[in-house]
VMD Tcl script that draws the C-alpha trace (Angstrom):
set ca {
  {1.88 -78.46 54.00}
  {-0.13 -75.77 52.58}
  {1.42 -76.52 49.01}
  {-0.34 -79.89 49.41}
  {-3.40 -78.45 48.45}
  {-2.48 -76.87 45.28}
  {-4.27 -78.04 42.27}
  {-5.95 -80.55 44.64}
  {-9.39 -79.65 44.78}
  {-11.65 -79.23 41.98}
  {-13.56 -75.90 42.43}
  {-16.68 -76.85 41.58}
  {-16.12 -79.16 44.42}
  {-14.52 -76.70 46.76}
  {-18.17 -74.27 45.94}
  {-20.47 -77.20 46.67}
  {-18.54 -77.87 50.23}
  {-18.37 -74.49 51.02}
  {-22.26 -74.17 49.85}
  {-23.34 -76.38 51.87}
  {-21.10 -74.93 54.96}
  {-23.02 -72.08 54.29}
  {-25.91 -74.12 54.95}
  {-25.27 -75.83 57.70}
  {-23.81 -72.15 59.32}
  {-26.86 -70.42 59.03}
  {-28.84 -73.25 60.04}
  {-27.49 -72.70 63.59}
  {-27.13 -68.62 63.40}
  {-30.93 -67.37 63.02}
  {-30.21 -64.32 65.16}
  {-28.00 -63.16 62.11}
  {-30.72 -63.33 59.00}
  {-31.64 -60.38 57.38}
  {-35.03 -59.39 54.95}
  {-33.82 -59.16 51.38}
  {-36.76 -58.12 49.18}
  {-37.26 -60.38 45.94}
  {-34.40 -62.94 47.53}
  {-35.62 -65.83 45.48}
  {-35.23 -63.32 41.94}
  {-31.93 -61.94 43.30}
  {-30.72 -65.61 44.15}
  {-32.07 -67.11 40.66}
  {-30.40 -63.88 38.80}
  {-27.39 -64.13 40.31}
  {-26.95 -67.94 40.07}
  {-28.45 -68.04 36.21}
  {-25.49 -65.57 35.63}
  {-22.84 -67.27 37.08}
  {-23.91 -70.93 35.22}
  {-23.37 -68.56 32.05}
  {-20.40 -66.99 32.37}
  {-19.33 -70.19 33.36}
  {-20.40 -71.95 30.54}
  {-18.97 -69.04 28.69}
  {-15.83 -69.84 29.74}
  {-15.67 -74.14 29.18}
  {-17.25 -73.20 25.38}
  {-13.85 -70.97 24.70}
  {-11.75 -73.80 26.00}
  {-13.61 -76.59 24.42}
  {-13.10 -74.50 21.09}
  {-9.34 -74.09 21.55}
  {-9.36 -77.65 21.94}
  {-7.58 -77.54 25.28}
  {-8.22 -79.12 28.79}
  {-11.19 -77.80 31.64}
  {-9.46 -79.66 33.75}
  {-8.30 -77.37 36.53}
  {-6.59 -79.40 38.26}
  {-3.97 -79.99 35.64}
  {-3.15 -76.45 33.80}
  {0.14 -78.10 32.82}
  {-2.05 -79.94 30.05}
  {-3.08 -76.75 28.66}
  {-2.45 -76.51 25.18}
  {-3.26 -73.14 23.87}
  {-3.55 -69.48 25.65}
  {-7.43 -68.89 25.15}
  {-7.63 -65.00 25.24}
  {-11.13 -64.77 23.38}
  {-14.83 -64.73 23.89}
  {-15.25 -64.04 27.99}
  {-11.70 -64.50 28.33}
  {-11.21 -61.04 26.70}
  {-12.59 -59.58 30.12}
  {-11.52 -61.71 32.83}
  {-8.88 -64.38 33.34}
  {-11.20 -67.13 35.02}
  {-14.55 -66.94 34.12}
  {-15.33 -70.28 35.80}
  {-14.07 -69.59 38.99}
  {-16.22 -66.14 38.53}
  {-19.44 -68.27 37.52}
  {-18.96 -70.43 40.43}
  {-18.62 -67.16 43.14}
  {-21.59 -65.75 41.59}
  {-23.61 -69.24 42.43}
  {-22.19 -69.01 45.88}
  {-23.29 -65.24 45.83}
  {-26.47 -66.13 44.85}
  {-27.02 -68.66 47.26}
  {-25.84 -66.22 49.96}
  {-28.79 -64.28 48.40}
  {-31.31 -66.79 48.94}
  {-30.12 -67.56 52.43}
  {-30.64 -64.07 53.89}
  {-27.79 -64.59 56.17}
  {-24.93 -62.35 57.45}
  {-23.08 -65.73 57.90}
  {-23.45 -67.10 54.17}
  {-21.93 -63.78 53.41}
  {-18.95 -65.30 53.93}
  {-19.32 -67.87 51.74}
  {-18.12 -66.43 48.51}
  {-15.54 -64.57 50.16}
  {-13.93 -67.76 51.16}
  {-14.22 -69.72 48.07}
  {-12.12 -66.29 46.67}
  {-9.40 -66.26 48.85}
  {-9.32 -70.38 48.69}
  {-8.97 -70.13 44.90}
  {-7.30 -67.51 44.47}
  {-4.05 -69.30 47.04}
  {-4.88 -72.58 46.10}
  {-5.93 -72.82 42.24}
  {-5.42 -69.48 40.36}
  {-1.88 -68.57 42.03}
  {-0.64 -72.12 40.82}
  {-2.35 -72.04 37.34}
  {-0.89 -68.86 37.00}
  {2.80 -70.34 37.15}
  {1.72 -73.45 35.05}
  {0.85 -71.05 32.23}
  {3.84 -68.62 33.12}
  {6.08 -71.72 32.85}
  {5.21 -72.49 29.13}
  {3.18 -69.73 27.36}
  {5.89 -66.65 29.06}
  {6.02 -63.29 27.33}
  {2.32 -64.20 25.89}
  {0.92 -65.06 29.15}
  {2.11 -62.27 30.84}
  {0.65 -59.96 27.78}
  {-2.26 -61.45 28.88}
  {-2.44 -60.75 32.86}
  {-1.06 -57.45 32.52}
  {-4.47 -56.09 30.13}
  {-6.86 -58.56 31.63}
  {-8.17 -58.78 35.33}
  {-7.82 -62.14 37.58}
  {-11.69 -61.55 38.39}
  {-13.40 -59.00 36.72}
}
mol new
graphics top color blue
foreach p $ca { graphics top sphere $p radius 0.5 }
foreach p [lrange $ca 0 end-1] q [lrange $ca 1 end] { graphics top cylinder $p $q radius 0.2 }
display resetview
């Protein structure tokens, strides 16, 4: 059953349900909100620098000429080591928890701290783990170069 969900999801998708969970969480847990001075700069910040490292990462794919689509990493046609990849293995996944950190940011909530911690573990079980053994599967010795000198996340 759990396999089932492998690959399944898009993450940007998975973010935007778990952004709005967020949403809808702290909507009902007041008691839990906290005062974070210059939220709305911290929020922006944070969510301007996960767009970029995101976009970072989709440029060095769309030069390599090989898919974004994440949930096929069987269609992947080259090992793209370069540019952002050079410091962590999934830059859009990255981008995409520092949105969901930066929304935590704006929402001054103990409870949207959770948030990004959960889109983590859900890609990292559901999406990374899998891609991981896609690219094992057909790029071998060179993709396992690769994970040893760079990190999954940063």
């Amino acid at each position: 059953m759990v396999q089932t969900l492998e690959l399944k999801v898009p993450p940007p998708a998975v973010a935007l349900l778990i952004a709005v969970a967020m949403w809808l969480a702290v909507s009902t847990s007041g008691a839990l909100a906290f005062a974070l001075p210059g939220r709305l700069a911290v929020a922006i910040a944070l969510a301007v620098l996960g767009v970029a490292i995101s976009a970072a990462g989709i440029v060095s794919f769309r030069r390599a000429r090989t898919t974004v689509n994440p949930t096929r990493p069987d269609a992947t046609s080259s090992l793209v080591a370069t540019g952002v990849y050079r410091f962590t293995r999934n830059p859009m996944y990255l981008g995409l928890f520092l949105v969901l950190v930066g929304w935590a940011a704006y929402l001054s909530n103990a409870v949207a701290l959770a948030g990004p911690l959960l889109f983590a573990l859900y890609i990292n079980r559901f999406q990374i783990v899998p891609e991981e053994r896609a690219l094992t599967a057909k790029f071998g010795a060179a993709f396992d170069d690769y994970r040893r000198r760079t990190r999954r996340w940063i």
